[in-house]
C-alpha positions as CSV (number, residue, x, y, z in Angstrom):
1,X,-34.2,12.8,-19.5
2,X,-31.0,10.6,-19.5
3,X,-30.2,9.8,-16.0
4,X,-26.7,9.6,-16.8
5,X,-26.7,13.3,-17.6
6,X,-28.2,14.4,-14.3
7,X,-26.9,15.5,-10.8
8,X,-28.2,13.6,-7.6
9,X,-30.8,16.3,-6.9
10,X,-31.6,16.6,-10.4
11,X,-29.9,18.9,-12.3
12,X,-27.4,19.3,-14.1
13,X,-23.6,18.3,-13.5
14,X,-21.7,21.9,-14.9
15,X,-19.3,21.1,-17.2
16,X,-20.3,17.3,-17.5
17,X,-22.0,16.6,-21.0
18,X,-24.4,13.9,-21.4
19,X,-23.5,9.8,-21.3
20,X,-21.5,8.8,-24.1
21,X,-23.5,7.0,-26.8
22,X,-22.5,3.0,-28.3
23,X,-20.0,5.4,-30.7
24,X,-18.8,8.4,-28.7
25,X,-15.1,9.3,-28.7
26,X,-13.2,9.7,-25.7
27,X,-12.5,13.0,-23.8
28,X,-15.9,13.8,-22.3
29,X,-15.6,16.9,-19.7
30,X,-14.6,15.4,-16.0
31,X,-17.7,15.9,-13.6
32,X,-15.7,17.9,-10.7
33,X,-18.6,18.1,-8.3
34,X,-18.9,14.6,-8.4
35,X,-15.5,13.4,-8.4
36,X,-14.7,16.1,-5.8
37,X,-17.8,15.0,-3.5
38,X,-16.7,11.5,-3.7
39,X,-13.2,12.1,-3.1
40,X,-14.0,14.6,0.0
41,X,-16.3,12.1,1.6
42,X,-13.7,9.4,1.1
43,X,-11.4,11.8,3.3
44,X,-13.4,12.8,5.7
45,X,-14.2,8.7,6.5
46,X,-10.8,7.6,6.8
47,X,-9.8,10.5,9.1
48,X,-12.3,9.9,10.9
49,X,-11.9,6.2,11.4
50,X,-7.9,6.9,11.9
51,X,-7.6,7.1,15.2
52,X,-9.5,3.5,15.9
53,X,-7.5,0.7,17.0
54,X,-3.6,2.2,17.0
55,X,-0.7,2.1,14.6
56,X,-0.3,-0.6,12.2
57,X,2.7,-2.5,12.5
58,X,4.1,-1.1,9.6
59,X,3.6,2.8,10.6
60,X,5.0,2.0,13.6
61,X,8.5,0.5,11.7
62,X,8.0,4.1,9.2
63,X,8.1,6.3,12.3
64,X,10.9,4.8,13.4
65,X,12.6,4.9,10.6
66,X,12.0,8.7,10.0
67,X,13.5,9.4,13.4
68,X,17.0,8.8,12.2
69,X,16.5,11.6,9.1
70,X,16.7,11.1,5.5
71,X,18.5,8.5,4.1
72,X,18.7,7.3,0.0
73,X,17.2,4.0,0.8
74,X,16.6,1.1,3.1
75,X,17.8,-3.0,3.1
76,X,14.0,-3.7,2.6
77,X,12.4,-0.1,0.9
78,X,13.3,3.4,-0.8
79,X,13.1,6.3,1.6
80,X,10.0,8.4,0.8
81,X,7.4,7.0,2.8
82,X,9.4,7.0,5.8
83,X,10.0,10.6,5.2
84,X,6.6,11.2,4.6
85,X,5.9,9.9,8.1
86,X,8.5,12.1,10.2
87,X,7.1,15.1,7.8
88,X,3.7,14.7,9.1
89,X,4.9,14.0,13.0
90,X,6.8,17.1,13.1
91,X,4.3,19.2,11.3
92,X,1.0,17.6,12.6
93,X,2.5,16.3,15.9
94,X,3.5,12.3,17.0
95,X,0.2,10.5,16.8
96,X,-1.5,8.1,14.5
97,X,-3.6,10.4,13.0
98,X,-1.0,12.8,11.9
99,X,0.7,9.9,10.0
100,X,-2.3,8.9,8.8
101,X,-3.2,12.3,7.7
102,X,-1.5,11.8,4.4
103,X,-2.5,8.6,3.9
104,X,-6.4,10.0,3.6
105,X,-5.5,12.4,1.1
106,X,-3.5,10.2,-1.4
107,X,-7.1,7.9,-1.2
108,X,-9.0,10.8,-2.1
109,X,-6.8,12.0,-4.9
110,X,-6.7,7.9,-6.5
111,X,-10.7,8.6,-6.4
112,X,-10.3,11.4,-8.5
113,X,-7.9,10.3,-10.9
114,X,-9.7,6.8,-11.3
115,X,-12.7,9.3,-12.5
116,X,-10.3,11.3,-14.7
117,X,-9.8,7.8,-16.5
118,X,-12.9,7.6,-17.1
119,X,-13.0,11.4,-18.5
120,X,-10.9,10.5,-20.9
121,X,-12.4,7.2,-22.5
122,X,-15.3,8.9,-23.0
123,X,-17.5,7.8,-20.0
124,X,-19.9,10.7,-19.3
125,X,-21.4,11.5,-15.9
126,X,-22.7,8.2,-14.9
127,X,-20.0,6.4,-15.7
128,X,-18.0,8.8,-13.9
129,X,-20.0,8.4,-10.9
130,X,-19.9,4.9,-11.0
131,X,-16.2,5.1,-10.9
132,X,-15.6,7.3,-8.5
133,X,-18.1,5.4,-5.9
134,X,-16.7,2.4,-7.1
135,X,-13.1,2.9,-6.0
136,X,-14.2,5.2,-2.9
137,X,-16.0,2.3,-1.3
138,X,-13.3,-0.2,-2.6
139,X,-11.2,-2.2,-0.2
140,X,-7.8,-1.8,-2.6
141,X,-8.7,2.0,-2.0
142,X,-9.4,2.0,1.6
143,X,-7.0,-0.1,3.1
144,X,-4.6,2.0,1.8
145,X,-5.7,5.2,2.9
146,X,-6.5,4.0,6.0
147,X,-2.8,3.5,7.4
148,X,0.7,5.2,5.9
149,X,2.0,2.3,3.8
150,X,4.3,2.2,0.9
151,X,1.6,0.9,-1.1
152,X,-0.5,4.1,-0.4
153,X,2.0,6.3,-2.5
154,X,2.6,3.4,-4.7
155,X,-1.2,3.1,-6.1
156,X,-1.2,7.1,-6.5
157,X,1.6,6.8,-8.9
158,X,0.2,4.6,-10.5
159,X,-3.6,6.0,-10.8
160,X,-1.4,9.3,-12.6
161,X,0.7,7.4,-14.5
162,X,-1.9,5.5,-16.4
163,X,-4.0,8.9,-16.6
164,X,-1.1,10.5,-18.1
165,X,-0.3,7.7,-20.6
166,X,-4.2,7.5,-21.5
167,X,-4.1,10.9,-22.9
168,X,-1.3,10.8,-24.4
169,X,-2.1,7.7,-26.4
170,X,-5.9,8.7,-27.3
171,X,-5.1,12.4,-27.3
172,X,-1.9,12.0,-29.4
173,X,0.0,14.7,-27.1
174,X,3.2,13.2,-26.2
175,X,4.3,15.6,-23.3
176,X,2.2,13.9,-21.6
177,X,4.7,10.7,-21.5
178,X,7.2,13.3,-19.6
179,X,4.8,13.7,-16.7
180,X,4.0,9.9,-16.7
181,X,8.2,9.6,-16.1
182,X,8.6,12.4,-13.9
183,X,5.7,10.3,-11.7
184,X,7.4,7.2,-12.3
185,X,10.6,8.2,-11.1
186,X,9.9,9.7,-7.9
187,X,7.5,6.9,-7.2
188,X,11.0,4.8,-7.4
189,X,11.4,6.1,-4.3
190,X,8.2,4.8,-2.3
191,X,8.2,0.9,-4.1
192,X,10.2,-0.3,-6.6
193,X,7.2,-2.3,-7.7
194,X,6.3,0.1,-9.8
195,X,8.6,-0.6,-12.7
196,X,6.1,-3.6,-13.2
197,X,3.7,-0.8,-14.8
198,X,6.7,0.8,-17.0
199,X,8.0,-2.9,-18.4
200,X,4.3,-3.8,-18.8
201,X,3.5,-0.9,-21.1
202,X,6.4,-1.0,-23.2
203,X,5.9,-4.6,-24.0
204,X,2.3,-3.7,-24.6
205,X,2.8,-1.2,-26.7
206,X,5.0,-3.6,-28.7
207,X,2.5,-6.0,-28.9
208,X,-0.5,-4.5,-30.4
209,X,0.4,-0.7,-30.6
210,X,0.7,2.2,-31.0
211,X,4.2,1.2,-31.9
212,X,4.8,4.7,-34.0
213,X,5.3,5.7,-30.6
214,X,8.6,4.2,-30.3
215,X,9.5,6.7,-33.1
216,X,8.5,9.5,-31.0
217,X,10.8,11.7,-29.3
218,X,8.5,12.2,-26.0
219,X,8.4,8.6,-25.3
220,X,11.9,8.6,-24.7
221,X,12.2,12.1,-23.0
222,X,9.9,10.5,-20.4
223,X,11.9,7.6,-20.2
224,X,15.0,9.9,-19.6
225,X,13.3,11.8,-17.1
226,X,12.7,8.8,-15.1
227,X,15.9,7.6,-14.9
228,X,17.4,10.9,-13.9
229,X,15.1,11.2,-11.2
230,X,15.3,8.1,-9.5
231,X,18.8,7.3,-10.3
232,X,20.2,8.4,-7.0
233,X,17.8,5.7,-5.9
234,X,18.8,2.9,-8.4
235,X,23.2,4.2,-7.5
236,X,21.9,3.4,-3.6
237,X,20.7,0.1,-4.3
238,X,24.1,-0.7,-6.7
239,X,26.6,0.9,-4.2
240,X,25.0,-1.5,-1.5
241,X,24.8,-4.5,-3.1
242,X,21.2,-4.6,-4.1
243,X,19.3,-5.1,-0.8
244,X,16.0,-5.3,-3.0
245,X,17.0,-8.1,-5.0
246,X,18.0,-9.7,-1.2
247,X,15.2,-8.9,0.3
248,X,12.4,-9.6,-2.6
249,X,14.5,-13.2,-2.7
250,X,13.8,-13.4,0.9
251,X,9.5,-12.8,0.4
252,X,9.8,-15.2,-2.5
253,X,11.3,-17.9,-0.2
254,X,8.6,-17.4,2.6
255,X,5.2,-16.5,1.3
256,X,5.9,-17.0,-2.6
257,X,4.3,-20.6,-2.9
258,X,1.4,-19.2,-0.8
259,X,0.9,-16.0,-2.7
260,X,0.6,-17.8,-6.3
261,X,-1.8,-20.1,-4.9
262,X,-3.7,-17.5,-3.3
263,X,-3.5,-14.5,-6.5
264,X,-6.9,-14.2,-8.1
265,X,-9.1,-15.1,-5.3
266,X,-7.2,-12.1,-3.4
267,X,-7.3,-10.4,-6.9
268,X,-10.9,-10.5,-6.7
269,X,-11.0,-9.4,-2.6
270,X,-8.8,-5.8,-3.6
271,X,-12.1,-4.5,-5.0
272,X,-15.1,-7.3,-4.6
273,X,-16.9,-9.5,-6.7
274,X,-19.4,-7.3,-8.4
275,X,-16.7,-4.5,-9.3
276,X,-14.7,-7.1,-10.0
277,X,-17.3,-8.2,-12.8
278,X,-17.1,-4.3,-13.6
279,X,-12.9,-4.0,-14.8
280,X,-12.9,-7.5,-16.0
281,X,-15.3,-6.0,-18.2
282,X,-13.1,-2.5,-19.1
283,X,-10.1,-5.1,-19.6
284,X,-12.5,-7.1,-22.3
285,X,-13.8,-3.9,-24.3
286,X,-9.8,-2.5,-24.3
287,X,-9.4,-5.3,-26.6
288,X,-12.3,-5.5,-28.3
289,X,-13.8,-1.6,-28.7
290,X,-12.0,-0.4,-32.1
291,X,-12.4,3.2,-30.6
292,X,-10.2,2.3,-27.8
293,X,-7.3,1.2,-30.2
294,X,-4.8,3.7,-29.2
295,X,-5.0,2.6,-25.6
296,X,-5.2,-1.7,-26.5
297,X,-1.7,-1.5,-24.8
298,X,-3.2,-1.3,-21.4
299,X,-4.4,-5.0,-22.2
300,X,-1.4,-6.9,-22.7
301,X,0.7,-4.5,-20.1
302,X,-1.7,-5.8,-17.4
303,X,-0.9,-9.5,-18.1
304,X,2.2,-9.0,-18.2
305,X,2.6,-7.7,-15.1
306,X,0.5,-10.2,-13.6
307,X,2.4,-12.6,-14.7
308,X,5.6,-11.8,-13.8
309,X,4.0,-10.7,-10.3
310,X,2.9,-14.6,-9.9
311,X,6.2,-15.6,-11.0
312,X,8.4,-13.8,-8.7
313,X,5.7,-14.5,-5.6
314,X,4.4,-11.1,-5.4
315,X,1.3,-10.4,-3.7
316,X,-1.9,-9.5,-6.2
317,X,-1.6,-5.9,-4.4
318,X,1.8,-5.2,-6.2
319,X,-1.2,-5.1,-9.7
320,X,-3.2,-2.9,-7.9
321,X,-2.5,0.3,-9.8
322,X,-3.5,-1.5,-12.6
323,X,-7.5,-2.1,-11.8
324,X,-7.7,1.5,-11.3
325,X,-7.5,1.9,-15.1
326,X,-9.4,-1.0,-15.6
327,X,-12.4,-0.2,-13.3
328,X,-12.3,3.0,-14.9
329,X,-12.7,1.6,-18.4
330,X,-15.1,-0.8,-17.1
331,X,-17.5,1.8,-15.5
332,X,-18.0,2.9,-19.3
333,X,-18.3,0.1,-20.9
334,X,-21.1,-0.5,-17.5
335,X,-22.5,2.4,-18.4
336,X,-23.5,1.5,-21.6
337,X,-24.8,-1.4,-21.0
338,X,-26.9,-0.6,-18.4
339,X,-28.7,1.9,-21.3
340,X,-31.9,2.6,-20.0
341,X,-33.2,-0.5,-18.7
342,X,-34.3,-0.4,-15.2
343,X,-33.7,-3.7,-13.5
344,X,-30.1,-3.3,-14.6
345,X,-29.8,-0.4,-13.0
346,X,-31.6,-1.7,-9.6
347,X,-29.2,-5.2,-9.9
348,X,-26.4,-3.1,-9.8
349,X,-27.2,-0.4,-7.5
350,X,-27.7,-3.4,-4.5
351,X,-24.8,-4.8,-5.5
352,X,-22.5,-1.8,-5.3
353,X,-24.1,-1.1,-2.0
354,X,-23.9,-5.0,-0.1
355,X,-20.2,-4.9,-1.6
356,X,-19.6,-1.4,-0.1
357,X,-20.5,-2.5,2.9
358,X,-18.0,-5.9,3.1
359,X,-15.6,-3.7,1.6
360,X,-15.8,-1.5,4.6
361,X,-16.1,-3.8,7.2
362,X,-13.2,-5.8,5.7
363,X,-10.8,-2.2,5.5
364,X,-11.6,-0.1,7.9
365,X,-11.5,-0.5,11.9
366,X,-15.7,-0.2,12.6
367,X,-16.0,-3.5,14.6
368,X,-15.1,-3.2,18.4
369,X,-11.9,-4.8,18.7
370,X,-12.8,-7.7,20.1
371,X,-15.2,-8.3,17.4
372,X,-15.4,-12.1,16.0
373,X,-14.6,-10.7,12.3
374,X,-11.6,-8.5,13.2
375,X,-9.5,-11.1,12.2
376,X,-11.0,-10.7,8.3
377,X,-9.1,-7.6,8.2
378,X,-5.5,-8.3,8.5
379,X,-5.1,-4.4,9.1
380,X,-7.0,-4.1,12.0
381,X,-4.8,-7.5,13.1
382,X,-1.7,-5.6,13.1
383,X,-3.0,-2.3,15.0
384,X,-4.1,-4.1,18.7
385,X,-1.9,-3.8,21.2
386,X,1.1,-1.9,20.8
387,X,0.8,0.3,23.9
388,X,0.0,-2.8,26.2
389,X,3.2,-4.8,25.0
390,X,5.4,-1.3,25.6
391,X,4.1,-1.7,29.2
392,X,4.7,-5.6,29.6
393,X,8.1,-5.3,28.4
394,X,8.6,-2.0,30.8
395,X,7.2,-4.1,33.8
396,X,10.1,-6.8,33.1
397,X,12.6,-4.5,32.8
398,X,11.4,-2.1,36.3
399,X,12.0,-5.7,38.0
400,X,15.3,-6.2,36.7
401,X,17.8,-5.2,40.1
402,X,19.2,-1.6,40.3
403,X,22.6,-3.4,38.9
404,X,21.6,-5.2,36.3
405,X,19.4,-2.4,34.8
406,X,22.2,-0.9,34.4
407,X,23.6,-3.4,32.1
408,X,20.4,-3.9,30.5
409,X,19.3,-3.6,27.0
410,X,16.4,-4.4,25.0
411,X,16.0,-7.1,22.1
412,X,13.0,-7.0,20.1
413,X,12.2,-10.1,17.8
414,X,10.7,-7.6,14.8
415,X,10.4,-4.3,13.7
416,X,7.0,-3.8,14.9
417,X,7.8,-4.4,18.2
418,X,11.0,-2.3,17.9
419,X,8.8,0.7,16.6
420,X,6.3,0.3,19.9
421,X,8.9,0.6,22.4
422,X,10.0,3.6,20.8
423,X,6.7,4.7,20.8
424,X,5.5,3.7,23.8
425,X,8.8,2.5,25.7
426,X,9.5,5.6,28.0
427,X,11.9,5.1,30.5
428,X,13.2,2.1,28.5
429,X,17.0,1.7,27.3
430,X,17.8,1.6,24.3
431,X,16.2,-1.1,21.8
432,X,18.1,-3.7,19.1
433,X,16.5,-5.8,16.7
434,X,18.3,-8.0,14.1
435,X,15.2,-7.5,11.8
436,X,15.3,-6.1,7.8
437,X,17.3,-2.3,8.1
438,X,17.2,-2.5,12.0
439,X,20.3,-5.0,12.1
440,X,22.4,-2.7,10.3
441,X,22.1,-0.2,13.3
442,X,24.4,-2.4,14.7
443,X,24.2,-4.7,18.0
444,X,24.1,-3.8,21.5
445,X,27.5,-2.4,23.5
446,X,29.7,-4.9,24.5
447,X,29.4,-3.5,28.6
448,X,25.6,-4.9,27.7
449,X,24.7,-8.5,29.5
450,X,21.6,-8.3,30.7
451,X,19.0,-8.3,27.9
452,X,15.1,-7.6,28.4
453,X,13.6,-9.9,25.2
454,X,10.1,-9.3,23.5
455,X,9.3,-11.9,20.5
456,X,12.5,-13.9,20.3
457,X,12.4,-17.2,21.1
458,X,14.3,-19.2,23.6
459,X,16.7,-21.5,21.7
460,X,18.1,-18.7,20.1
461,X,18.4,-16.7,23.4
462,X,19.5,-19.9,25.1
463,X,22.6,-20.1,22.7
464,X,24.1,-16.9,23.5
465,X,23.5,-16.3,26.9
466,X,24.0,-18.7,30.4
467,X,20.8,-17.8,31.8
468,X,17.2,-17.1,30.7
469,X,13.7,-16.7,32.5
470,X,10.7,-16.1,30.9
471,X,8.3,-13.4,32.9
472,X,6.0,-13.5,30.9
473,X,3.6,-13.5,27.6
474,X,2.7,-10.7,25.4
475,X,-1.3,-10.2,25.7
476,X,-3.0,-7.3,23.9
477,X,-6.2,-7.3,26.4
478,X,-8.6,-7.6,24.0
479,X,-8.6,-11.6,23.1
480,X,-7.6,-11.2,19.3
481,X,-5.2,-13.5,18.1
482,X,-2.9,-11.6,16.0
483,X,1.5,-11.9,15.3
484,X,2.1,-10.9,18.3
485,X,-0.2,-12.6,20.9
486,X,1.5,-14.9,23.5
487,X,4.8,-14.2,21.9
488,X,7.4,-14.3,25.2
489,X,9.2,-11.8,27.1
490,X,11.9,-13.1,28.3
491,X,15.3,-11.7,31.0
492,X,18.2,-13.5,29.9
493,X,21.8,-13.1,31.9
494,X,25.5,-14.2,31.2
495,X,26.5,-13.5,27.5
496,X,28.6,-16.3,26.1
497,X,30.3,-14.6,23.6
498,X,31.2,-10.9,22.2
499,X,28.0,-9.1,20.5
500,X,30.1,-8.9,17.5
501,X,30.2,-12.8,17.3
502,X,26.7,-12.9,18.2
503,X,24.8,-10.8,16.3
504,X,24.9,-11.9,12.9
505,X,23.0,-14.8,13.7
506,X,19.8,-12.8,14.8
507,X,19.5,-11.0,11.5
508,X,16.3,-12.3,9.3
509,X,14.5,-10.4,6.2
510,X,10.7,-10.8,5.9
511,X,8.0,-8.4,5.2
């Protein structure tokens, strides 16, 4: 009996027909139990690692955010996944498992439309499976559905958008290019890098075709329904000067070098080297395969985004979306190959199971925190500590005199730290920060002279005020050396000019 055509215990997937032959067409039955299984398990990890560690930097900045109600967009984001966040803390109550809530569920539903992608090009059960357990166990997958980031809603758009414009190339049904727009445009209003899939399709589909596409009306009714529904969002970013294009300039000038030098070796990290080997693979038979033709597009679309990602100093995350498709595709062409032969089958199965496991270790918060390899995961990095440097900063401030706490206001260096005092700060007064959308909030009242500072370092405190003492260093408690380790806190007195004269010269984009 084909293994391919079998169920883990043995029998039968229902509604999964057997593994596609050298010749088979696309379309093959979805397996549901197994993309369902995959997808639940993937869930059920994540939420219940979600709780480990604390908020990431970045959830912290969302919450924050949220608290202040809806708004059309932000200088450094669109406005959904801050929404998204105060949703889920009013509905789930304030905690990082409520906002991570979400998060979980958008992994599992990339799981199951990475599988659906395989459906369609004809990859039967196995290669279903192997695309479902490759994504689940991914780190691209799991970092991102670990913690509420705008990349989480990002590479769900994506995942249905390529679905959607799968079928409707190798079906030949061109409603579906309405529900690929109506996805693009509300995914406008998580990340704007998302156009990168839109401009790389079209120019694909210039390249090598399907160009009778461009004749049909559905391509363009989906192009119209994308543009109605995220023009409120593209009218924001015009009717306030495009803080994008500011902010994106700002990335470019800071970490854009680093990033291009850095692209395919963190290219190769987002899902590990042996499934790496597996959608390099999909991306070669895409070009090659005659019975993918209608879908060759995807091809050229990816390059094209990747290279206009490398130019403008993008991070290899902002191509993500794309090596959903890709691994999709390349779990069928794996599938093939691996035939019936054995020792193919072993080679892989070890290697989808040692990567799985560095893929874990390097998304997800398993390791104590004081672990020697926290520090490989960058996530874990920005989730130690947040409480402990609320109570530092509330310990300077409580030995502030009666009079000056009065007059006192806090200055945070970054938006983390401005979303950890509210968090954490009770009994705190009100916070400022000159970084990304938290300087337009405006500075601190003019009656306010006495400043408590967390992460903002002396010279520029030393130019505006007459007098300032650092109390103290910021230390998480747990030895690991992340942003925010060491960083001062510092009581500065005597203002030397108006706040309004002041505070332009704290603002700073970065990401």
């Amino acid at each position: 009996m084909d293994v391919g055509a079998v169920a883990v215990d043995g029998r039968a997937e229902p509604g999964a027909e057997p593994d596609a032959g050298p010749d088979a067409g696309p379309a093959v039955r979805p397996a549901w139990r197994t993309a369902a299984g995959v997808a639940s398990a993937v869930v059920a990890l994540l939420l219940a690692l979600s709780g480990r560690y604390g908020y990431n930097v970045d959830e912290l900045y969302f919450r924050l955010l949220g608290e202040r109600g809806w708004a059309w967009g932000y200088t450094d984001q669109p406005p959904l996944v801050p929404a998204l966040v105060h949703a889920a803390t009013r509905v789930l109550g304030d905690s990082v498992w409520a906002i991570r809530v979400p998060a979980a569920l958008c992994a599992g539903a990339v799981v199951l439309l990475g599988t659906l992608i395989a459906a369609e090009l004809g990859g039967g059960r196995r290669a279903q499976t192997l695309a479902a357990l490759g994504l689940g166990s991914s780190f691209l997958v799991l970092s991102v559905g670990h913690i509420m980031v705008t990349t989480t809603v990002d590479l769900l758009a994506w995942a249905a958008v390529l679905l959607f414009v799968v079928r409707a190339l190798l079906r030949g049904e061109g409603r579906w290019w309405v529900w690929a727009g109506m996805v693009l445009g509300l995914a406008l209003y998580a990340k704007y890098i998302v156009a990168l899939l839109a401009v790389g399709l079209l120019v694909g589909l210039a390249l090598v075709g399907p160009r009778k596409v461009f004749r049909e009306r559905w391509l363009y009714a989906g192009v119209a329904v994308a543009l109605a529904l995220g023009s409120p969002n593209l009218i924001y970013q015009a009717t306030h000067d495009f803080p994008q294009l500011q902010m994106a300039q700002a990335l470019g000038a800071t970490d854009g070098q680093l990033n291009r030098f850095i692209f395919v070796p963190s290219l190769v990290i987002l899902l590990g080297p042996v499934l790496t080997v597996v959608w390099v693979s999909g991306l070669v038979k895409l070009v090659r395969d005659p019975a993918w033709r209608p879908v060759r597009a995807l091809a050229p679309a990816f390059g094209v985004a990747v290279v206009l990602t490398i130019y403008g100093g993008g991070r290899p995350d902002y191509v993500g979306g794309f090596l959903i498709g890709l691994f999709a595709a390349g779990a069928v062409a794996t599938d093939r190959w691996l035939g019936q032969r054995r020792l193919r089958k072993v080679l892989l199965g070890v290697g989808l199971a040692a990567g799985a496991v560095l893929q874990l270790l390097m998304a997800l918060p398993v390791l104590p925190e004081n672990s020697p390899f926290v520090p490989l995961n960058n996530i874990s990095l920005e989730s130690v500590g947040w409480p402990r440097l609320a109570e530092q900063v509330r310990t300077a401030y409580v030995a502030l005199p009666p009079e000056q706490r009065k007059r006192a206001v806090v200055l945070a260096g970054n938006l983390g730290e401005s979303g950890a005092l509210d968090r954490y700060g009770h009994g705190l007064p009100v916070v400022y920060s000159g970084h990304n959308e938290l300087y337009r909030w405006g500075p601190p009242p003019e009656w306010a002279d006495v400043v408590v500072a967390v992460g903002v370092e002396r010279p520029r405190l030393a130019a505006d005020f007459r007098s300032c003492t650092v109390v103290g260093h910021l230390d998480n408690g747990v030895g690991v050396d992340n942003a925010e380790q060491g960083r001062p806190v510092t009581v500065c007195q005597g203002r030397r000019g108006p706040w309004a004269r002041l505070w332009p010269a704290y603002h700073y984009l970065s990401g």
